[in-house]
VOGU-3710 file (C-alpha; in Angstrom, 3 decimals, decimal comma):
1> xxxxxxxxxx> 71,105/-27,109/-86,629  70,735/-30,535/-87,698  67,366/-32,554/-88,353  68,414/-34,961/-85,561  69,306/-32,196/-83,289  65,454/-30,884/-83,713  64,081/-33,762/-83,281  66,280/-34,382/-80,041  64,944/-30,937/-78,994  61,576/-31,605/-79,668
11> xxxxxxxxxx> 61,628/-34,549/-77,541  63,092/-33,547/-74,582  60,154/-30,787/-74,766  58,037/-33,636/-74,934  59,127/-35,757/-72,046  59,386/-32,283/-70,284  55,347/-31,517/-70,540  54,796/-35,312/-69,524  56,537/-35,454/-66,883  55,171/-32,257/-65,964
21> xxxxxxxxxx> 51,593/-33,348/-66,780  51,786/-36,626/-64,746  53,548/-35,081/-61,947  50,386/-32,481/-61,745  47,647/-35,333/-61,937  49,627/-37,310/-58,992  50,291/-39,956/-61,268  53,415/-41,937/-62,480  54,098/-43,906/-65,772  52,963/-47,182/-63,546
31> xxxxxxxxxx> 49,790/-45,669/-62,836  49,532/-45,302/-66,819  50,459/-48,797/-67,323  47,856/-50,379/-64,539  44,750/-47,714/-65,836  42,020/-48,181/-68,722  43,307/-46,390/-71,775  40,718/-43,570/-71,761  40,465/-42,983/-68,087  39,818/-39,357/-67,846
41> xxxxxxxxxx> 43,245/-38,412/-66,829  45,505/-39,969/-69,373  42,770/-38,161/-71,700  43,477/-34,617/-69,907  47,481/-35,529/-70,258  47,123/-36,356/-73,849  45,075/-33,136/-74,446  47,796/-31,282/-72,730  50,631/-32,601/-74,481  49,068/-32,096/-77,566
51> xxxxxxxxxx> 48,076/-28,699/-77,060  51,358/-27,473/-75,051  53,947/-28,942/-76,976  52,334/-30,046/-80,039  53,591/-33,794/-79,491  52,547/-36,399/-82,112  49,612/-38,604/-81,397  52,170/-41,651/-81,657  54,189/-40,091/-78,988  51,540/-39,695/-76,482
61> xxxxxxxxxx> 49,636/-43,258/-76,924  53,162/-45,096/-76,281  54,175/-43,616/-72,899  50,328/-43,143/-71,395  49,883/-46,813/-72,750  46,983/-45,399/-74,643  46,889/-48,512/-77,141  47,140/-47,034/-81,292  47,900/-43,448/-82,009  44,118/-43,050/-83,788
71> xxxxxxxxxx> 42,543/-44,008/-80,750  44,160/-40,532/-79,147  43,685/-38,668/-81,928  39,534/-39,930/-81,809  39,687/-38,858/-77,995  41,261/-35,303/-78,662  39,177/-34,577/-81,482  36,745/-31,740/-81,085  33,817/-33,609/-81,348  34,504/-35,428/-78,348
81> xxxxx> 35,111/-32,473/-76,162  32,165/-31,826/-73,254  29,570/-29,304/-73,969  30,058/-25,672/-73,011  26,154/-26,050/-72,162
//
């Protein structure tokens, strides 16, 4: 298998778990374009993707409209998860 047949691979898995994820929040790619960029849901899709499917940060800022790729990657960090307290 080729390199560009991976990565074609790898992104339909992606746009699979984001459709998916959107589809499950009641949300649509307009909604993503209208909302704040951390808005609590586009945070719980980006954790999702990123967890599920392993997608790159740059992948999930562009679609979710989630402005630059270390701005996700700040939000999905550990430290910024809630307390188990």
């Amino acid at each position: 298998m080729s390199a560009t047949e991976i990565a074609e691979i790898k992104c339909a898995r992606w746009q699979q778990a984001s459709d998916a994820a959107l589809k499950e929040a009641g949300k649509s790619l307009a909604d993503a374009a209208s909302a704040p960029k951390s808005v609590g849901w586009k945070v719980a899709i980006a954790r999702t993707r990123r967890t599920t499917v392993a997608a790159p940060y740059r992948w999930i800022a562009t679609p979710l409209q989630r402005g630059h790729p270390a701005a996700v990657r700040g939000d999905l960090s550990p430290r910024t998860l809630p307390s188990a307290d």
